[in-house]
KOLKOLTOR-964963 format. One line per field, with one value per atom (N, C-alpha, C): residue in one letter; residue number from 1; x, y, z. Coordinates in pm, 1 decimal. Layout:
BEGIN
aa = c(A|...)
i = c(NUM|...)
east = c(X|...)
north = c(Y|...)
up = c(Z|...)
***
This chain:
BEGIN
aa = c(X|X|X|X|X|X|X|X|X|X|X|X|X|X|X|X|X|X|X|X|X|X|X|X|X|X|X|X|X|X|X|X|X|X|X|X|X|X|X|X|X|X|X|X|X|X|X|X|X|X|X|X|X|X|X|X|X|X|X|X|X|X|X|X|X|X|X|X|X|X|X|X|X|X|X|X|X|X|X|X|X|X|X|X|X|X|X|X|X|X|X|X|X|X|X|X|X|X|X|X|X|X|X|X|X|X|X|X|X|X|X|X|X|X|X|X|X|X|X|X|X|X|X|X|X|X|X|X|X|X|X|X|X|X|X|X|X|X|X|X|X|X|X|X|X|X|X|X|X|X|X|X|X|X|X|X|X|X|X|X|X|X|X|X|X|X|X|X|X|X|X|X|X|X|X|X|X|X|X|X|X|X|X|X|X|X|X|X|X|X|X|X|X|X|X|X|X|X|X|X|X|X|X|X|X|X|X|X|X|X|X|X|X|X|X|X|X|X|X|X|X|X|X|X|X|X|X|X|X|X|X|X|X|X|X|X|X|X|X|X|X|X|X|X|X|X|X|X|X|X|X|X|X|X|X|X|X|X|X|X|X|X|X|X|X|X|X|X|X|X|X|X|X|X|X|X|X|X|X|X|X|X|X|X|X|X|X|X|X|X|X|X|X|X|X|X|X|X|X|X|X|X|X|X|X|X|X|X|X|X|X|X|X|X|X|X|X|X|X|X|X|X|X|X|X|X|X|X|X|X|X|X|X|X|X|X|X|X|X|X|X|X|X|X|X|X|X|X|X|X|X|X|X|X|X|X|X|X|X|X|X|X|X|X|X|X|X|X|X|X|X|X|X|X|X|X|X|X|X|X|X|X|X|X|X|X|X|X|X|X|X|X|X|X|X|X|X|X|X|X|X|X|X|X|X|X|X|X|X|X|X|X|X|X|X|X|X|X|X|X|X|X|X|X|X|X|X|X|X|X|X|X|X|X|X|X|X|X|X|X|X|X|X|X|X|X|X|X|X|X|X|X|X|X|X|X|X|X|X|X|X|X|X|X|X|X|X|X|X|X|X|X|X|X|X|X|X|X|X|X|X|X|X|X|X|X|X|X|X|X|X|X|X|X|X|X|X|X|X|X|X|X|X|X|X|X|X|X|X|X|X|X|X|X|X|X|X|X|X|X|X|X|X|X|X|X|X|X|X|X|X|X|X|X|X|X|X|X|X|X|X|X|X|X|X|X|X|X|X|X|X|X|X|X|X|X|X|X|X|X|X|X|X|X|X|X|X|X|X|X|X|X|X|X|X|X|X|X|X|X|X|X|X|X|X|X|X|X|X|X|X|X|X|X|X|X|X|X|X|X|X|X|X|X|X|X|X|X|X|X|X|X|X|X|X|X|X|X|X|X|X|X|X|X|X|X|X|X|X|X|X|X|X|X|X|X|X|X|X|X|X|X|X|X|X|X|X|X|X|X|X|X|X|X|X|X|X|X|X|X|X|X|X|X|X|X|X|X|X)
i = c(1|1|1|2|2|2|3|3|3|4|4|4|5|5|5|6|6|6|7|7|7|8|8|8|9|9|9|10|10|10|11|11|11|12|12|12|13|13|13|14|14|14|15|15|15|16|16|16|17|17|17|18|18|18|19|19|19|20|20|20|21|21|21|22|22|22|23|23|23|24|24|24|25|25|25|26|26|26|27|27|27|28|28|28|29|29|29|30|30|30|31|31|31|32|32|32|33|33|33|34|34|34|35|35|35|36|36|36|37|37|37|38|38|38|39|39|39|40|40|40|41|41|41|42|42|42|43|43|43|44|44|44|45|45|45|46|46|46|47|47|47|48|48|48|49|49|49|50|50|50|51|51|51|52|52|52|53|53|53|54|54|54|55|55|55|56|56|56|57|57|57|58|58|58|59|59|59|60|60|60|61|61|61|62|62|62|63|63|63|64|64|64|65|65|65|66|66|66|67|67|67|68|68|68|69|69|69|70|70|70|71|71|71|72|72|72|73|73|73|74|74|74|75|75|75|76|76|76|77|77|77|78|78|78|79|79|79|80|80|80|81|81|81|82|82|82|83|83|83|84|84|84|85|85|85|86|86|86|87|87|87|88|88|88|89|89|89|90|90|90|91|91|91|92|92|92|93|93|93|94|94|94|95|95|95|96|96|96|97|97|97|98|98|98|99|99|99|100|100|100|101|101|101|102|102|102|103|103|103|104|104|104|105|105|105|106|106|106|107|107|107|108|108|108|109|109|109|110|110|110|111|111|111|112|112|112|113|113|113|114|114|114|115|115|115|116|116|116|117|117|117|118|118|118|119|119|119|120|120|120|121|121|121|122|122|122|123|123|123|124|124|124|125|125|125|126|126|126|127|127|127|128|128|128|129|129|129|130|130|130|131|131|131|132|132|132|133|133|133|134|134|134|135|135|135|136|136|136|137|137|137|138|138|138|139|139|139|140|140|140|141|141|141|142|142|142|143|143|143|144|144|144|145|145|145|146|146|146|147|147|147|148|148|148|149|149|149|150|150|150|151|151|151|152|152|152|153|153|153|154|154|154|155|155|155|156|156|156|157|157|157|158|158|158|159|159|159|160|160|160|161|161|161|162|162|162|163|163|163|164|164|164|165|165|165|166|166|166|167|167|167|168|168|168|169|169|169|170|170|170|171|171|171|172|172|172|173|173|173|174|174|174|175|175|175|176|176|176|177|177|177|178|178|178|179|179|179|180|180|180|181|181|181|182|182|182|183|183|183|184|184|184|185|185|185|186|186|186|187|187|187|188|188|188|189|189|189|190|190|190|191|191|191|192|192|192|193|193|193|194|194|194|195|195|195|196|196|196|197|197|197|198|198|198|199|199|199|200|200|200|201|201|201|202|202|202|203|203|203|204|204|204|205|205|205|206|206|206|207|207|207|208|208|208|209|209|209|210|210|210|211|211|211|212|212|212|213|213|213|214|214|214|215|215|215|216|216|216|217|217|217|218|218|218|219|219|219|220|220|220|221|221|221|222|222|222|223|223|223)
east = c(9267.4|9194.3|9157.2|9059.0|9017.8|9040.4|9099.4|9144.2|9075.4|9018.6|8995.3|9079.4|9132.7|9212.0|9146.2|9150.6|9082.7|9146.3|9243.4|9288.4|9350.7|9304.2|9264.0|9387.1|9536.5|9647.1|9659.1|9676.7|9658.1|9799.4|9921.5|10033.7|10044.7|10016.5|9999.9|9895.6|9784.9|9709.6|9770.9|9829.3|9876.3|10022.9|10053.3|10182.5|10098.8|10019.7|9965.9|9876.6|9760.9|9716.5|9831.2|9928.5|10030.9|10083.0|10124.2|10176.1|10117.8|9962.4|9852.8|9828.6|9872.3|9873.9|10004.0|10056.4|10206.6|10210.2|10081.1|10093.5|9938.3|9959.1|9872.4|9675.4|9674.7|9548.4|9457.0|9367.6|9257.4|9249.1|9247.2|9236.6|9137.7|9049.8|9022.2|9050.8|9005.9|9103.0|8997.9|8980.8|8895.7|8953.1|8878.7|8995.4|8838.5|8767.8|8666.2|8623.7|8595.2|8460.3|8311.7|8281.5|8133.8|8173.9|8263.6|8226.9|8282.8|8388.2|8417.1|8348.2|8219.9|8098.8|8021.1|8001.2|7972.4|8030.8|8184.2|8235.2|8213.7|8244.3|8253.9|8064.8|8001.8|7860.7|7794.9|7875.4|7836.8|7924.4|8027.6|8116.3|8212.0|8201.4|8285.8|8446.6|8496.5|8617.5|8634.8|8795.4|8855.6|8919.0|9009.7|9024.8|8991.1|9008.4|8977.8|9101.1|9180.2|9301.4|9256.6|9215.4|9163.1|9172.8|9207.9|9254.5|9142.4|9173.2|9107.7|9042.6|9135.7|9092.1|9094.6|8921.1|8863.2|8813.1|8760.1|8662.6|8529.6|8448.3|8308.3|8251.1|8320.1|8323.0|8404.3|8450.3|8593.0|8558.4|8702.1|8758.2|8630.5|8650.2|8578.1|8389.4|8395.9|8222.1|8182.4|8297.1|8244.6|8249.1|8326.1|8331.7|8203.2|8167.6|8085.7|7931.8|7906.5|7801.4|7803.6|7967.7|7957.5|7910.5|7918.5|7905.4|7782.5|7686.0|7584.5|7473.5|7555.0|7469.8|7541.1|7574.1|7602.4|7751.7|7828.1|7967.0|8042.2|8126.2|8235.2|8389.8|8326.1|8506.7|8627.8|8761.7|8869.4|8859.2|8906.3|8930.8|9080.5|9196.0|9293.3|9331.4|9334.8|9312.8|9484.2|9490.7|9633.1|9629.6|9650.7|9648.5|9786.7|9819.2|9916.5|9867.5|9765.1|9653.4|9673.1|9786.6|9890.7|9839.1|9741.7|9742.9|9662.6|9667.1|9613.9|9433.5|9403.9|9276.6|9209.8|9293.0|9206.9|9251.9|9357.2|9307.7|9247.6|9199.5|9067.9|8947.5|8912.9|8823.2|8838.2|8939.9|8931.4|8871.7|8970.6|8926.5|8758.4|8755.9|8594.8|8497.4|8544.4|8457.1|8395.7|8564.5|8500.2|8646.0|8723.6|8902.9|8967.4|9005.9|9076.0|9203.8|9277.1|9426.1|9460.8|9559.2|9577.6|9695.1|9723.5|9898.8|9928.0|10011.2|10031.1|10151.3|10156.4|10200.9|10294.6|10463.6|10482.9|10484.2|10481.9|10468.6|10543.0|10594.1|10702.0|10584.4|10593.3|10515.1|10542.2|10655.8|10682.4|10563.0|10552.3|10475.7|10291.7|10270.9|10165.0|10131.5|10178.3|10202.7|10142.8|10229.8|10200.4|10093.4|10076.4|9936.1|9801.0|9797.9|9704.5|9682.0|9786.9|9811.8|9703.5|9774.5|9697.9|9543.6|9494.0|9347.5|9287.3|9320.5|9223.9|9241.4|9338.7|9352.7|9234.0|9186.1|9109.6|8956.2|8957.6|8823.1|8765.5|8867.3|8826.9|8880.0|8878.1|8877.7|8989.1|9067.8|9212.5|9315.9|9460.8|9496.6|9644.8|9651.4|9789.1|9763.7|9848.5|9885.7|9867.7|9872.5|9833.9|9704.7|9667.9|9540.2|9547.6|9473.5|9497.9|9366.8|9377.3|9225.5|9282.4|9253.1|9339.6|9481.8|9540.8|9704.8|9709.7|9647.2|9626.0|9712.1|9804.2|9811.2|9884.1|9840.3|9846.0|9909.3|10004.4|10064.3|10021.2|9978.1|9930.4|10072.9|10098.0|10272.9|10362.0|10379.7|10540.2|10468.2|10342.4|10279.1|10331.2|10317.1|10330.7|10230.1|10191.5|10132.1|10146.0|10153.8|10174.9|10088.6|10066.5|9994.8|10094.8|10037.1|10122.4|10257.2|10289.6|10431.7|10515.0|10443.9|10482.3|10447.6|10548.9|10496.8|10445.9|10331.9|10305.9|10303.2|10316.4|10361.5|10197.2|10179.9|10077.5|10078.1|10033.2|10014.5|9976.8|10029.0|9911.7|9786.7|9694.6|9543.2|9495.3|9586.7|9564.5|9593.1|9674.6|9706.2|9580.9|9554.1|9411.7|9307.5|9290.3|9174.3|9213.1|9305.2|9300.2|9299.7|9376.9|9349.5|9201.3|9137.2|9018.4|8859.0|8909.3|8850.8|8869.0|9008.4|9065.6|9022.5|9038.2|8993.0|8801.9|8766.8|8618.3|8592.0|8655.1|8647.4|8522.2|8489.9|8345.3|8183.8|8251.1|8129.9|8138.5|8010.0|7973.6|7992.0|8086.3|8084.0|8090.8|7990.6|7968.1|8005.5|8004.3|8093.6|8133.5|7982.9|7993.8|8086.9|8057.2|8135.0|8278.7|8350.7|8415.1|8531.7|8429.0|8462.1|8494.6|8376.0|8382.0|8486.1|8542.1|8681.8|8796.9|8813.8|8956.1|8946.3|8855.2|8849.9|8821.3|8840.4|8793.1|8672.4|8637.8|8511.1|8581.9|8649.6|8718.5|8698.2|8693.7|8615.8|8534.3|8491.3|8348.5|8299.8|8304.1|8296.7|8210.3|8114.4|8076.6|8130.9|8231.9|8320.8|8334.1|8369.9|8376.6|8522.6|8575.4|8718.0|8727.0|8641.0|8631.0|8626.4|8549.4|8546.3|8713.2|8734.8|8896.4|9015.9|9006.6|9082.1|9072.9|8924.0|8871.4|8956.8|8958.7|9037.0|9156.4|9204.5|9363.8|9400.5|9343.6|9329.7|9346.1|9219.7|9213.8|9324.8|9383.2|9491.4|9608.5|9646.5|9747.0|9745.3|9644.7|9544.5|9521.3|9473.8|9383.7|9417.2|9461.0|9455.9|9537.3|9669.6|9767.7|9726.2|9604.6|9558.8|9443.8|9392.0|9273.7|9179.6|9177.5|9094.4|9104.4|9014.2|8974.6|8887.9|8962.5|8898.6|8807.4|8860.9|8784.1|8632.7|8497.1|8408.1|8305.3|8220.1|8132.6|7984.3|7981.8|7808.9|7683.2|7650.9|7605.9|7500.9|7466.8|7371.7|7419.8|7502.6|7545.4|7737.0|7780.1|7912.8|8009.2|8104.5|8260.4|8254.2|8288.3|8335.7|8475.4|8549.7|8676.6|8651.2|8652.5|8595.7|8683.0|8700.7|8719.5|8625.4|8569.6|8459.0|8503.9)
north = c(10519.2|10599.0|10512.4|10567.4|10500.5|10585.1|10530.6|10590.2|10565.9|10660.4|10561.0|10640.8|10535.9|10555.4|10588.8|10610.6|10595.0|10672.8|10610.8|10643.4|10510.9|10539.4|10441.8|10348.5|10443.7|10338.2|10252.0|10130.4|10056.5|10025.1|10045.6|10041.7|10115.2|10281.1|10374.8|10349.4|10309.1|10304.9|10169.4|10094.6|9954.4|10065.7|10164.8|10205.9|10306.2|10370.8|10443.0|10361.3|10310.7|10201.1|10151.1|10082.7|10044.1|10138.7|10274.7|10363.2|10387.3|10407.6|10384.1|10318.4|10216.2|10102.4|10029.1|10136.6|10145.4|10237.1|10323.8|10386.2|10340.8|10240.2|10141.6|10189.5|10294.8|10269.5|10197.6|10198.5|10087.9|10148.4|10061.4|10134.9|10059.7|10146.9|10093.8|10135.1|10081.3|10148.9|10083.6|10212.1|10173.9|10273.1|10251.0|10294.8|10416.3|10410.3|10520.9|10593.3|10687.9|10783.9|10719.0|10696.4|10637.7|10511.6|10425.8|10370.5|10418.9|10537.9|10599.5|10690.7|10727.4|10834.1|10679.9|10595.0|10491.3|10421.9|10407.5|10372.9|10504.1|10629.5|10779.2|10775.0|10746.4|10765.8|10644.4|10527.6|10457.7|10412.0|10427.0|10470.7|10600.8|10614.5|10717.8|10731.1|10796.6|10774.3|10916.7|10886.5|11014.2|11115.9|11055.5|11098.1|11089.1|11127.3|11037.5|11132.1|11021.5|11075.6|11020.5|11125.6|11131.9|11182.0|11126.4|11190.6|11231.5|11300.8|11402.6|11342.1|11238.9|11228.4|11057.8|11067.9|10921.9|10851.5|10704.1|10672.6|10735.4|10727.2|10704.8|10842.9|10891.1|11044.4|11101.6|11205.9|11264.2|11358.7|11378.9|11349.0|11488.3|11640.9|11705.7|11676.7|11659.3|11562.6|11483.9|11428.1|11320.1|11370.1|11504.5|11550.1|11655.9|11727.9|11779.0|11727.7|11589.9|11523.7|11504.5|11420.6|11380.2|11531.3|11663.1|11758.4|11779.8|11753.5|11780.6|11696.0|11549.1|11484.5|11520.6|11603.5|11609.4|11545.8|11502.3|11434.7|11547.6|11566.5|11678.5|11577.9|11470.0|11425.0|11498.1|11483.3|11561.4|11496.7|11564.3|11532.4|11599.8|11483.4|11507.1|11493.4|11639.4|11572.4|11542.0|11483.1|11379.0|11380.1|11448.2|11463.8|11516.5|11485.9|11577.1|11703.5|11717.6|11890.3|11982.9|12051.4|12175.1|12295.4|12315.8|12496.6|12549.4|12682.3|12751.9|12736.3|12732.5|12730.2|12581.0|12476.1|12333.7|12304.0|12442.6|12377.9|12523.9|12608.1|12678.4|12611.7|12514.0|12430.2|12354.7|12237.4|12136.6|12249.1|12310.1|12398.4|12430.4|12527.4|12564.0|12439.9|12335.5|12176.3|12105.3|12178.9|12097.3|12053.3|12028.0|11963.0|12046.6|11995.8|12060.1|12054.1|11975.8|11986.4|11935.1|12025.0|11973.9|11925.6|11796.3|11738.8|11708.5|11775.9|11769.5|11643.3|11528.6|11455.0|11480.8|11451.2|11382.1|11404.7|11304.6|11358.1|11319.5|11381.4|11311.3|11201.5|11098.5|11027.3|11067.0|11123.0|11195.8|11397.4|11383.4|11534.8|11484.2|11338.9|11291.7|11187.2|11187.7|11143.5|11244.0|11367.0|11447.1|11562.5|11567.2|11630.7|11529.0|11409.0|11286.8|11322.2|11341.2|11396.8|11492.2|11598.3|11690.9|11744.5|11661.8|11648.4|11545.2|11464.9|11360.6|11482.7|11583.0|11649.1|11748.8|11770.4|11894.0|11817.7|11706.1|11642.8|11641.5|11625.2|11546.1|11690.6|11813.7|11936.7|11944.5|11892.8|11857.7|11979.8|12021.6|12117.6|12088.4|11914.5|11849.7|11691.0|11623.3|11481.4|11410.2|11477.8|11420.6|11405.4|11351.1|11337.1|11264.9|11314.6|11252.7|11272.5|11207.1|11155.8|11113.0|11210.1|11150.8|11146.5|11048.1|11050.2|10995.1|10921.4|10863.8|10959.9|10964.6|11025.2|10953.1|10964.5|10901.1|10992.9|10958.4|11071.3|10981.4|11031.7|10953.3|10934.9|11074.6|11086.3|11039.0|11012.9|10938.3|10771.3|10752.1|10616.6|10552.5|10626.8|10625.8|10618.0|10588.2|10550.6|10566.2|10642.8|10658.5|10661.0|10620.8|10642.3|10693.7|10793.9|10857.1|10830.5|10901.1|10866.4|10745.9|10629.0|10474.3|10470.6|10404.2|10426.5|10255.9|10300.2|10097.6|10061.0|9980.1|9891.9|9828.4|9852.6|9817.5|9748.0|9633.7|9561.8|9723.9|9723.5|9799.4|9834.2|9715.0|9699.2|9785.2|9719.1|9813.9|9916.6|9988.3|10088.4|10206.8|10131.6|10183.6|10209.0|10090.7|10095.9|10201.7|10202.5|10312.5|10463.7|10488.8|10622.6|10667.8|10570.0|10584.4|10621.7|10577.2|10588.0|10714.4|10731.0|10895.8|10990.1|10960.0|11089.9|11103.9|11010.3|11004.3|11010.8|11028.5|11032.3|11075.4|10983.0|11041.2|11004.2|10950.8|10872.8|10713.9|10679.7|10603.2|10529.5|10424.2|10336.2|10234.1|10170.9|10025.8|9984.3|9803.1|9768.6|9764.2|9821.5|9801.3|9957.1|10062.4|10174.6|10160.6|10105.5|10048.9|9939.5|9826.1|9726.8|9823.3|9937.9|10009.6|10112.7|10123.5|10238.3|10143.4|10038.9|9977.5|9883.7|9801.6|9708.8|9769.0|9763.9|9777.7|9658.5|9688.6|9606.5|9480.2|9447.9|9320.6|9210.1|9309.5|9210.9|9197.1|9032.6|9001.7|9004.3|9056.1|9102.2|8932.2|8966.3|8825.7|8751.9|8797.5|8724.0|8816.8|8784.4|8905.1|8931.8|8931.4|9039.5|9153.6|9237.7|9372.9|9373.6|9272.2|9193.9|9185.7|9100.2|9007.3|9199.6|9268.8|9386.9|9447.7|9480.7|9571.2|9497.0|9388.3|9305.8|9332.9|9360.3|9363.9|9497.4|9583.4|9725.8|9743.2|9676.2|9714.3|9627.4|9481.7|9483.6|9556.5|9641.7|9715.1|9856.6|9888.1|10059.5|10054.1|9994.1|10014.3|9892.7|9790.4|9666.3|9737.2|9779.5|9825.5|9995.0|10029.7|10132.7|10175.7|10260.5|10257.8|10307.0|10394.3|10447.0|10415.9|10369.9|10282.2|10409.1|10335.8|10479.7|10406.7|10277.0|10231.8|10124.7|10192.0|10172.5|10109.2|10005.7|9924.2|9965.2|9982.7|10052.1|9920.2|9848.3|9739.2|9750.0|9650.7|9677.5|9782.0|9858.1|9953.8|9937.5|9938.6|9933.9|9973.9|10058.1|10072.3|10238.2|10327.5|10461.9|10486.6|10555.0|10586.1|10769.5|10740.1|10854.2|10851.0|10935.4|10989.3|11013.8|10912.6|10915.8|10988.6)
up = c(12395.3|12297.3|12176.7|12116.8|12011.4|11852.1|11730.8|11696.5|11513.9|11432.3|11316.1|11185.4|11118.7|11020.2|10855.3|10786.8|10681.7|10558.9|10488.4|10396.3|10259.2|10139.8|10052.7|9972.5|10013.3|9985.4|10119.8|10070.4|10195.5|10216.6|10186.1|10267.2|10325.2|10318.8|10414.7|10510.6|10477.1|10566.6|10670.8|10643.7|10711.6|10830.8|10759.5|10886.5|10923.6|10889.7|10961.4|11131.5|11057.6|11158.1|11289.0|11275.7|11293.3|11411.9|11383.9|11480.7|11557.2|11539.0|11652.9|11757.7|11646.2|11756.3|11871.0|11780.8|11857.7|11987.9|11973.6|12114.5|12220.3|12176.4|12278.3|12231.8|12129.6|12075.3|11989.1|12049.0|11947.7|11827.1|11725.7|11608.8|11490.8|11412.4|11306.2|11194.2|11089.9|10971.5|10834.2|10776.5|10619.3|10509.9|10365.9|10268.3|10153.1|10231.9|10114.1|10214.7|10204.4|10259.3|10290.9|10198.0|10263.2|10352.6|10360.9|10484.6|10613.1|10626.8|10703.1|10800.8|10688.2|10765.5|10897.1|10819.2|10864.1|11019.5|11015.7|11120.1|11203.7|11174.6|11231.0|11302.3|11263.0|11335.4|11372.2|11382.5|11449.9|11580.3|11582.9|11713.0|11747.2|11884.2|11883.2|11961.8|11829.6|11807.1|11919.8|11950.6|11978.5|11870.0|11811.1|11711.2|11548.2|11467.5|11293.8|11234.0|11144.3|11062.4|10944.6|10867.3|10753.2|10632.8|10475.5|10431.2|10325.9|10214.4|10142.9|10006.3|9922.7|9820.8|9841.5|9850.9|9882.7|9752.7|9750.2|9677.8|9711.0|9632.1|9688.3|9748.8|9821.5|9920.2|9971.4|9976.5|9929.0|10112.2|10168.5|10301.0|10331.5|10240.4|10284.1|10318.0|10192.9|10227.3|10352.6|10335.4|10481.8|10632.4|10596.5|10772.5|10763.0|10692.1|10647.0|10677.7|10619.9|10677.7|10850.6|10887.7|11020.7|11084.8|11085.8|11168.7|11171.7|11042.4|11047.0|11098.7|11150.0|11254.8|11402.3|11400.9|11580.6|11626.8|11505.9|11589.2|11586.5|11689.2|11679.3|11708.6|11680.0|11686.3|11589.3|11697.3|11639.9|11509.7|11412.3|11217.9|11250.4|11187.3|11136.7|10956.3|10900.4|10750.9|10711.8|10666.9|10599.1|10450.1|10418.2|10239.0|10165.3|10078.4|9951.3|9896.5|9923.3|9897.6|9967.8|9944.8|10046.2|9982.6|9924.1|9862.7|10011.5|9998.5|10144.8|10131.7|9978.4|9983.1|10009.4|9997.9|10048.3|10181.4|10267.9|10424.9|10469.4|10435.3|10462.8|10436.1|10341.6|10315.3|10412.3|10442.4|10543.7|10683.7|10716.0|10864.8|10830.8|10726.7|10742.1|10755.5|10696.4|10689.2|10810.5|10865.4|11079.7|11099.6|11004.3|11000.2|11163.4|11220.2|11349.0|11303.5|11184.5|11189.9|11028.9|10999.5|10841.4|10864.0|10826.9|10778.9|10654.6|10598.0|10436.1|10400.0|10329.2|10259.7|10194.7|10214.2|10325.3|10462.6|10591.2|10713.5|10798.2|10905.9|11034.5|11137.3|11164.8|11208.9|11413.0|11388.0|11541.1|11567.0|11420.5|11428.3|11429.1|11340.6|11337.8|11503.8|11596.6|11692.5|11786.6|11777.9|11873.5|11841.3|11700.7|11703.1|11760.8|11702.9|11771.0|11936.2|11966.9|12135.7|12146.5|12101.8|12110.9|12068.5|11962.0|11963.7|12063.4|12077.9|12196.1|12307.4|12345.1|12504.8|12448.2|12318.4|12318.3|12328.7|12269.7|12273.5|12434.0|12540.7|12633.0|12731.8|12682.8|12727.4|12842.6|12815.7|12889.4|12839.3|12913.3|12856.8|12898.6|12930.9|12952.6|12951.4|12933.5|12907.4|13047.1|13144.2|13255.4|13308.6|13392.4|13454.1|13582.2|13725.4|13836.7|13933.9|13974.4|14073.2|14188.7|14304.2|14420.0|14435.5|14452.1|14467.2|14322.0|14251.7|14145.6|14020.6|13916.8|13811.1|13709.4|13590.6|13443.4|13357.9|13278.1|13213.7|13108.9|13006.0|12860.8|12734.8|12810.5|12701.0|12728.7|12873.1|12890.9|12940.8|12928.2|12968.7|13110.9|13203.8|13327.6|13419.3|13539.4|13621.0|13760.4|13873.9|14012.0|14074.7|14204.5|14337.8|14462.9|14511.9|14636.1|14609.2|14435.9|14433.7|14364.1|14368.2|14372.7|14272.4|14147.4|14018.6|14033.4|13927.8|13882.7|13748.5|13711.5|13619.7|13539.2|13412.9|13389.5|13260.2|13166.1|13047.6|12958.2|12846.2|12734.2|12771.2|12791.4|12804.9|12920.3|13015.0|13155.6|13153.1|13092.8|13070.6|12975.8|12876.9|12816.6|12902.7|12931.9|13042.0|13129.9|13215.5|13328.9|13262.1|13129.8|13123.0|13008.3|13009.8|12953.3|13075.7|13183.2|13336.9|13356.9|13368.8|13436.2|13335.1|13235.0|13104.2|13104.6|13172.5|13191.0|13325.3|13437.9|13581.3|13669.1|13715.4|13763.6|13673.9|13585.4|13462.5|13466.4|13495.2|13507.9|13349.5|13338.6|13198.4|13219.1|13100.4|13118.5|13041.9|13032.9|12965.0|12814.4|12778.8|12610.3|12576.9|12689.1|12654.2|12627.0|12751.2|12731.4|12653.6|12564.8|12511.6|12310.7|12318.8|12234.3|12208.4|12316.5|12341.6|12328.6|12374.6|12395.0|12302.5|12236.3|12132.6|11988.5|11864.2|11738.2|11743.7|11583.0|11541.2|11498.1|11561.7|11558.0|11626.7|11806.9|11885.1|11896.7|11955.3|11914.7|12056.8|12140.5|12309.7|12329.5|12457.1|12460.1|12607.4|12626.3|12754.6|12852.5|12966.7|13086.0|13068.5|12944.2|12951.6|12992.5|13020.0|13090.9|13228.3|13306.0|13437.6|13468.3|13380.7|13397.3|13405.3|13328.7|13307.6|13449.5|13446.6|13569.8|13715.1|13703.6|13863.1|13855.0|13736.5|13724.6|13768.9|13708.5|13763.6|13914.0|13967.3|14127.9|14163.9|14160.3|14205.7|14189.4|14133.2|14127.3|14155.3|14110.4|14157.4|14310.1|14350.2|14495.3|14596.9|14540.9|14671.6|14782.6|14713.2|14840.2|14937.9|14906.9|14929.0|15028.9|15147.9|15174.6|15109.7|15031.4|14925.0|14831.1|14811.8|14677.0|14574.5|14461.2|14380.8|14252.1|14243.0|14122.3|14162.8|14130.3|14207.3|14106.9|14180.3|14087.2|14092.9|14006.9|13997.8|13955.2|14023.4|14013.8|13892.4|13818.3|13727.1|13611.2|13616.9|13521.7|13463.0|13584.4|13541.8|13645.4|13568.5|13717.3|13686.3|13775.2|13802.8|13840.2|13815.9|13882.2|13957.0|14076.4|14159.9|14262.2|14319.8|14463.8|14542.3|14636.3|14729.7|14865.6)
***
């Protein structure tokens, strides 16, 4: 998952970022509103944990704009602004979830959970294609049973396939989901991932599920 951070103390924002990335998501991370609308509509995130009182453009404003171009990414608002009337504001704004300051990073964990399962119209942590299934919460992996063993990366990668199953993504989709604006893509690291995958996904298998769409990209299907 891809995940964007945006809140303007930057030691919070540094453990926040951090836990994200502690559960194997890509993450970016900025400290105002206006460049947040910015990262928010120029890629798309699964989630955004966002807080309220920004520089520049303040947390409600900015989701406010993003809705009114067409993004419906999940908004987690993260603020010290607990009265009932500024999370009727966040909710009426487009906010899918208010967390008030201070926070359990085990409660900010599992709400994160739970908005990427609503984005991607899911209604459990699992996902399976074939004998194939991915648990996103306990970071697990089986075929007909046989659990496998996967890097972080591979691990992204495969449940970014399964949560998109049957969609055709190429590599910039891709490179845009599992990398921040950090990487400078450029190399067939997605090539190099994608092989790693099928050796462990499919070599030992007759059905092959992870499929190359020549000219476009890879599918994860059940043919």
């Amino acid at each position: 998952m891809r995940v964007l951070v945006v809140e303007d103390e930057k030691n919070l924002n540094r453990i926040i970022t951090e836990a994200m990335e502690d559960e194997n998501y890509s993450v970016d991370s900025c400290y105002d509103g206006a460049e947040a609308l910015d990262f928010a509509l120029a890629a798309d995130y699964d989630v955004i944990i966002l807080d309220v009182n920004l520089p520049k453009m303040d947390g409600f404003t900015m989701v406010g704009k993003l809705r009114a171009e067409g993004k419906n990414t999940p908004v987690l608002f993260l603020t010290a602004r607990d009265s009932v009337a500024d999370k009727v504001t966040g909710l009426e704004t487009g906010g899918d979830y208010y967390l008030t300051k201070p926070f359990s990073f085990d409660e900010l964990r599992a709400v994160v959970h739970v908005m990427a399962r609503k984005y991607t119209g899911s209604k459990t942590n699992e996902y399976k294609v074939a004998d194939l299934v991915v648990d996103s919460s306990a970071r697990t992996v089986t075929r007909a049973g046989r659990s496998i063993d996967l890097t972080s990366k591979e691990f992204a990668l495969l449940e970014y396939m399964i949560r998109n199953k049957g969609v055709v993504l190429t590599r910039e989709m891709i490179e845009d989901n599992l990398w921040n604006y950090d990487y400078e893509g450029g190399t067939n690291v997605v090539d190099v991932y994608i092989g790693y995958l099928r050796r462990k996904v499919d070599k030992e298998f007759d059905k092959k599920l992870i499929h190359t769409v020549w000219g476009t990209g890879w599918v994860l299907r059940e043919d």
